[in-house]
N, C-alpha and C positions, 0 to 999 in steps of 0.2 A: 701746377707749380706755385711758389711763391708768390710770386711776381701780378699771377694772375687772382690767386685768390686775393690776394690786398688790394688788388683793385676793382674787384667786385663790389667787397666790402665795404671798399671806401665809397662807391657809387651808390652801391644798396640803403647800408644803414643811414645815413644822413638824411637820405630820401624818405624815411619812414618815420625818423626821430625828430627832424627839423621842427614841424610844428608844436613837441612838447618840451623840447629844451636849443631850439635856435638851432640854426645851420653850422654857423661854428662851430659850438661845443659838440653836436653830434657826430661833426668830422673827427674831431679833435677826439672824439670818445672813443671815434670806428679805430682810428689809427693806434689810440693805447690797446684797445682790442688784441689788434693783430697783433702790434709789436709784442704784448704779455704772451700771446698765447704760440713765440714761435722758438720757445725753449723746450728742448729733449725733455729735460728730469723733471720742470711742474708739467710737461703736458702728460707724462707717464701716468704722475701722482693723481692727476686730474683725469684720466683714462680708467684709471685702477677704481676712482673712487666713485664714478661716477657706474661702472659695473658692479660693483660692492652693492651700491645702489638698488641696480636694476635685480640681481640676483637675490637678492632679501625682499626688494618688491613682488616679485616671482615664487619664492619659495618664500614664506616669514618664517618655517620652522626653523630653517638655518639661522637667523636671528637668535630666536630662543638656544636652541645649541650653542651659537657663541655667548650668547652672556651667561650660562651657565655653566661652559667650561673655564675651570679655573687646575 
C-alpha cells in the first residue's frame, strides 16, 4: 500500500543518505520522492520510458530501425 511503502522509504533512504547530505535534507528528499513518484500519468511516462529503455538495451537493432524509420 501507500501508506506502507512511504514509510519504508522514509525509514530506508535517510538512513543511507544521512551521512552525504544530513539527516534532514535526506528525509526531506525521501518524502519529495514518494510524493513526485505517486502520480498515474508521469509514473506511466516513467514506466513506458524506462522499458523503451530496457528493450533497446536488449535488442539495439530496434534502435537502428527507429531512427531510421521516417
Amino acid at each position: 500500500t501507500e501508506k506502507r511503502a512511504r514509510a519504508q522509504v522514509l525509514w530506508y533512504v535517510p538512513r543511507v543518505l544521512a551521512a552525504m547530505v544530513g539527516r534532514k535534507n535526506a528525509r526531506d528528499g525521501a518524502a519529495l520522492l514518494i510524493d513526485s513518484v505517486q502520480s498515474r500519468r508521469p509514473n506511466l511516462s516513467l514506466a513506458l520510458a524506462l522499458f523503451d529503455a530496457v528493450v533497446v538495451a536488449v535488442f539495439p537493432e530496434i534502435k537502428y530501425q527507429m531512427d531510421n524509420f521516417t
